[in-house]
C-alpha positions in Angstrom: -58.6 36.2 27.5 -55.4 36.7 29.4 -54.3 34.9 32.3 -53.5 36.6 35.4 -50.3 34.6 36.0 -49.0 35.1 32.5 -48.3 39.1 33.5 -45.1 39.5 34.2 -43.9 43.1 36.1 -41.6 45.2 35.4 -38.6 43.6 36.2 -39.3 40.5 34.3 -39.7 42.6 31.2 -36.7 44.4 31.3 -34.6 41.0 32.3 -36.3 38.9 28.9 -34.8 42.2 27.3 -31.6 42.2 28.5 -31.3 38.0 28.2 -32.5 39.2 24.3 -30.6 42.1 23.4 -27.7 41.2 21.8 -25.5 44.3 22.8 -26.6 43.4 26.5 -26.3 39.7 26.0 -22.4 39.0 24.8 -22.7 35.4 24.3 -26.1 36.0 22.2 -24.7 38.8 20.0 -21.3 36.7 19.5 -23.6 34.4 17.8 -25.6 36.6 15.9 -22.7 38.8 14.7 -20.7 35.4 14.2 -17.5 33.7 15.7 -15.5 37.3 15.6 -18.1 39.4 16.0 -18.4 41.0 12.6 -21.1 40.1 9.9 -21.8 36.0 9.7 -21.1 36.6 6.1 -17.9 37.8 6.6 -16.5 34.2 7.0 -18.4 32.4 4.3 -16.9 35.1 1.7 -13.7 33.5 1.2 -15.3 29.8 0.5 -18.2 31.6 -1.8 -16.0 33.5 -4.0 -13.3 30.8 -3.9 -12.4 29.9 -7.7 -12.5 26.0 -8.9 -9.1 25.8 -9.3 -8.5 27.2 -6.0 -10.5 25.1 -4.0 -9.2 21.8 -6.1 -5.9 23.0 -4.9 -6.9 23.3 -1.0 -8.8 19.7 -1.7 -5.3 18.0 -2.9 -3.5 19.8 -0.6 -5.4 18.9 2.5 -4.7 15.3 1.6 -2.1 14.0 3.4 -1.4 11.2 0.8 -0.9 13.7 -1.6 1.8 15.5 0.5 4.0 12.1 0.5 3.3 11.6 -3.0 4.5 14.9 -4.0 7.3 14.5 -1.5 8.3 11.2 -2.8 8.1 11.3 -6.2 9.8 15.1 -6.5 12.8 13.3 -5.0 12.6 10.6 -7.3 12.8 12.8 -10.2 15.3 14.7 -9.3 17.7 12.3 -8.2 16.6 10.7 -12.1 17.4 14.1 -13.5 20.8 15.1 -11.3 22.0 11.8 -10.0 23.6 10.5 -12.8 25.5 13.5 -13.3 27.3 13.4 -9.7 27.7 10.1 -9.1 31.6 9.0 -10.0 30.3 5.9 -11.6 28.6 5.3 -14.8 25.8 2.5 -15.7 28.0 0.4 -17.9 31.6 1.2 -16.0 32.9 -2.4 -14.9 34.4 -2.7 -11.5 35.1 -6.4 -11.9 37.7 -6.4 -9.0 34.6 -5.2 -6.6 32.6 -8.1 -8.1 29.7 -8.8 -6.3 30.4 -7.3 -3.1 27.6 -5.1 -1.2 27.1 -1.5 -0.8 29.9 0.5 0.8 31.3 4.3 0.1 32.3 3.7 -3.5 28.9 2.1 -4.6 26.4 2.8 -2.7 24.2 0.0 -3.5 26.7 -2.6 -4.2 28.3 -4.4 -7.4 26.4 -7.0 -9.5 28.2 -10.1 -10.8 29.1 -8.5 -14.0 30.9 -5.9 -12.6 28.5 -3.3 -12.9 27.5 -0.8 -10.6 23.8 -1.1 -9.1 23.1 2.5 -8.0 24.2 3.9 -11.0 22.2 1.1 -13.1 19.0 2.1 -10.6 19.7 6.0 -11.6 19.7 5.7 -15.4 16.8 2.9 -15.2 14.9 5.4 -13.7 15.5 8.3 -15.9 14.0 6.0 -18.9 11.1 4.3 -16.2 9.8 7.9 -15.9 10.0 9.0 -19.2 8.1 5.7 -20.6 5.6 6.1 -18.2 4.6 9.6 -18.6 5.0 9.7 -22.3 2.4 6.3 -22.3 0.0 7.7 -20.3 0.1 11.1 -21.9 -0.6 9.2 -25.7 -2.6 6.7 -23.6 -5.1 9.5 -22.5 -4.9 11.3 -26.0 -5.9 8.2 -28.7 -9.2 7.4 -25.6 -10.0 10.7 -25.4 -9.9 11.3 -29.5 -11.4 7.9 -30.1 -14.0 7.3 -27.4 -15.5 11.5 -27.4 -15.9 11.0 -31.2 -17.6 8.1 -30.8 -20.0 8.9 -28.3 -20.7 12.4 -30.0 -21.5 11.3 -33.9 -23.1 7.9 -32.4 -27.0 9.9 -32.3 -26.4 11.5 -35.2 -28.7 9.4 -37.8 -27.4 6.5 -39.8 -24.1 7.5 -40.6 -23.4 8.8 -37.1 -24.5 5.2 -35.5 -22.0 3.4 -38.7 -19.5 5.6 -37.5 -19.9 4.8 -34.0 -20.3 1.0 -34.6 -17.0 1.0 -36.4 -15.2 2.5 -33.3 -16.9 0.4 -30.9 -15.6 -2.5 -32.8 -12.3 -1.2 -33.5 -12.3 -1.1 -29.1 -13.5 -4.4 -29.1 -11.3 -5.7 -31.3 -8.2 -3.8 -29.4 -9.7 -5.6 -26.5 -9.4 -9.5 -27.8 -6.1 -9.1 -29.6 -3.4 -10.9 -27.0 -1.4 -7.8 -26.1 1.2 -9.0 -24.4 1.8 -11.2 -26.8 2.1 -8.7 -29.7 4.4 -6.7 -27.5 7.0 -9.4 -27.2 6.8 -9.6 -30.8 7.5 -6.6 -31.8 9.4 -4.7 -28.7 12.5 -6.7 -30.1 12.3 -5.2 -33.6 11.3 -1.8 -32.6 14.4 -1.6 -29.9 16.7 -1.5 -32.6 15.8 2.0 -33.8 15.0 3.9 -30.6 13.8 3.2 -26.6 10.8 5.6 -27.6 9.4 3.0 -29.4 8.1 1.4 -26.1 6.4 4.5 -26.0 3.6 4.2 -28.4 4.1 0.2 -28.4 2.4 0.4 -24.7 -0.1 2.7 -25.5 -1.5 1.4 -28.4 -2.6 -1.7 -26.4 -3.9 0.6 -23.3 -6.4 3.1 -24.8 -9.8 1.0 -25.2 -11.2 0.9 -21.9 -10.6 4.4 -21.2 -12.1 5.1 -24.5 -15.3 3.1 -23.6 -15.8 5.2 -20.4 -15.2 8.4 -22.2 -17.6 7.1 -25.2 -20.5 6.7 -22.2 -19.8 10.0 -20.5 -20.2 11.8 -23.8 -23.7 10.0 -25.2 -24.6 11.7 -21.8 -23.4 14.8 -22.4 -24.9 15.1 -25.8 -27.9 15.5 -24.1 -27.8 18.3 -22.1 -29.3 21.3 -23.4 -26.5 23.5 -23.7 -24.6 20.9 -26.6 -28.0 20.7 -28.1 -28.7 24.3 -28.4 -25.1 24.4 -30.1 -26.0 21.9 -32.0 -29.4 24.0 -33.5 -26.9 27.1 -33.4 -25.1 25.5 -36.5 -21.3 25.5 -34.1 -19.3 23.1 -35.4 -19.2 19.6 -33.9 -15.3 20.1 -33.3 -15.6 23.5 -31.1 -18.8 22.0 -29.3 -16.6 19.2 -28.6 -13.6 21.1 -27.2 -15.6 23.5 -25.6 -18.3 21.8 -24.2 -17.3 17.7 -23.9 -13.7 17.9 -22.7 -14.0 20.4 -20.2 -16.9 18.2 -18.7 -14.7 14.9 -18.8 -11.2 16.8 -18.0 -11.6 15.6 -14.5 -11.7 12.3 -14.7 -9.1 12.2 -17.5 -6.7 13.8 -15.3 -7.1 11.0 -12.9 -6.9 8.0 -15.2 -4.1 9.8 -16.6 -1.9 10.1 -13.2 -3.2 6.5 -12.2 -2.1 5.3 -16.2 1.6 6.5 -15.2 2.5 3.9 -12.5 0.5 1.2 -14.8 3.0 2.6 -18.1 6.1 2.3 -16.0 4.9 -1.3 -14.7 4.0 -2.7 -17.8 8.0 -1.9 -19.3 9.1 -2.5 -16.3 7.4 -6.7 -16.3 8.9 -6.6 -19.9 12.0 -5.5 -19.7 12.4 -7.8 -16.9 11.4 -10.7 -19.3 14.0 -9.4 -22.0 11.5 -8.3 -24.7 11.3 -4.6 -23.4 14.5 -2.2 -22.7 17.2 -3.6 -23.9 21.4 -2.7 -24.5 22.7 -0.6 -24.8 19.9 1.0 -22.7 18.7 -0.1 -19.2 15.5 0.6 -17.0 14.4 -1.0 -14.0 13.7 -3.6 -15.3 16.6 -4.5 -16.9 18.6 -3.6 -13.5 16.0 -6.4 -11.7 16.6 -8.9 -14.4 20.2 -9.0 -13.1 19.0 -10.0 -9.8 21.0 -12.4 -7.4 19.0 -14.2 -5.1 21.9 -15.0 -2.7 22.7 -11.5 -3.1 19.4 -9.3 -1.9 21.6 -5.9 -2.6 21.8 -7.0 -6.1 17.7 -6.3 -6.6 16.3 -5.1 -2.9 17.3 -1.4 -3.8 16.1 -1.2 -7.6 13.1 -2.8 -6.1 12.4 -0.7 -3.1 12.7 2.5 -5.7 10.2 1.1 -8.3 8.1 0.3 -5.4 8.5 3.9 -3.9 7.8 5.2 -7.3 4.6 3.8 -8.2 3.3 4.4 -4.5 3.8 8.0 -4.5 2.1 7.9 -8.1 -1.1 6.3 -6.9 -0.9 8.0 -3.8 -1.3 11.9 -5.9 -3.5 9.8 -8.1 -6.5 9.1 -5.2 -5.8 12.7 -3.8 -6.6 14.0 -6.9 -10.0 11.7 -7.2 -10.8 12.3 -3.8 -10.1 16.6 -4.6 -12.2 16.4 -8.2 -15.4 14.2 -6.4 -17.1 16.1 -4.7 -18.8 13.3 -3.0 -15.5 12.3 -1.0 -15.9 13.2 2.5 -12.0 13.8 2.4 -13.0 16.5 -0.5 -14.8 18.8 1.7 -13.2 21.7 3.1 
């Protein structure tokens, strides 16, 4: 039964119809049409048919670590790559006259007690710094992911997979106990007399096994899912399910250890060059420029340091960008 005092008149209906038409009503139909007016779609159709690589990029680039990190470490590289082709001074050119003395307009950051000059030491130090480090965690990031995907993949697959993957577990384990350090100041000497390179796979060889043990988890996981298994039943072969179907599904989170393994590369050579069982004459790294430090003298290793410092900074920095890009979890991820 209706209520008389519910009725409304005339002019109440056709004000609730103008307070609910949206071509009457501009504020009502700016939300219905959207912020511009047009279809509420319209602005969501960028972000839904935005590929994966494109909104990784607008992740990482939204980052304002990564920005500095780019920043610093292009100039870094370039001033590796073109410095020590315009400066007038070379890494082993003796000014013995200018012994010692600080920076000023003929070296820039000063003159170590042997005569040589610093900036042009830094330069050529970081030339080979960069190159060790990118080439380690490159080899670094290709014996884990070859060693720990096998392992994880043939480790279900009866009694000969599960041998297979005992041996490789083992062969981590025993990477894992074996005194590194040790083994690299025995043998960095020996290996520096044919080529720098060496250091190379020296430092990776003794930097691969808990990478691989991650990897080796991720894949048992992945093993599981349906689509490996039905290429399993398909008869594919274990290598193309592999490549096609495990990598792509780690790739993330190899490209991060990978950038983060660069700065940990160029500060393991750099600790043992500094020690004297890393670079060594007639070759010079970082390290080999800090080693000729001067305490009274802070240009003599201030400098070098500050630019190994800047270096691995701006490597970690693009390192947690890209986590924080590839996890979609990050609150700094979303767009």
């Amino acid at each position: 039964m209706t209520n008389p005092s519910d009725m409304r008149s005339t002019e109440d209906v056709s004000e609730l119809h103008s307070s609910t038409d949206p071509e009457a009503n501009p504020v009502l139909g700016a939300s219905v049409d959207g912020p511009s007016g047009s279809d509420p779609d319209e602005g969501e159709g960028p972000t839904a048919t935005m590929g994966r690589g494109e909104l990784l990029r607008r992740r990482f680039l939204r980052n304002p670590g990564a920005w500095i990190g780019m920043s610093v470490f292009s100039v870094l590289v370039l001033l590796a790559i073109f410095g020590p082709m315009l400066y007038q001074y070379g890494p082993f050119e003796r000014d013995l006259r200018n012994a010692l003395t600080g920076p000023s307009g003929y070296h820039w950051f000063g003159v170590n007690e042997n005569g040589l000059d610093i900036f042009a030491r830094t330069l050529q130090g970081l030339r080979i710094s960069l190159v060790i480090g990118l080439g380690t965690a490159a080899l670094t990031s290709l014996l884990a992911l070859i060693v720990g995907i096998t392992a994880g993949f043939i480790g279900g697959k009866g009694k000969l997979g599960a041998l297979g993957d005992g041996a490789l577990v083992n062969l981590i384990n025993l990477f894992l106990v074996v005194p590194s350090l040790l083994l690299l100041m025995l043998f960095s000497p020996a290996l520096q007399r044919a080529t720098w390179l060496w250091m190379i796979p020296l430092l990776a060889g003794f930097a691969w096994m808990l990478t691989a043990r991650v990897l080796r988890a991720m894949t048992q996981q992945l093993v599981r899912t349906e689509y490996v298994e039905a290429a399993r039943f398909m008869g594919v072969n274990p290598i193309i399910t592999m490549v096609r179907h495990i990598i792509p599904n780690v790739a993330s989170w190899i490209i991060i250890d990978t950038t983060l393994g660069v700065s940990a590369a160029i500060l393991g050579e750099t600790g043992l060059s500094f020690i004297g069982f890393g670079i060594q004459y007639p070759q010079v790294s970082l390290g080999t420029v800090l080693q000729d430090y001067n305490i009274s003298a802070p240009y003599t290793w201030m400098p070098p340091a500050a630019i190994l410092a800047a270096l691995v900074i701006s490597i970690n920095l693009m390192g947690e960008a890209l986590r924080d890009a590839l996890d979609p979890t990050s609150g700094s991820s979303r767009l």
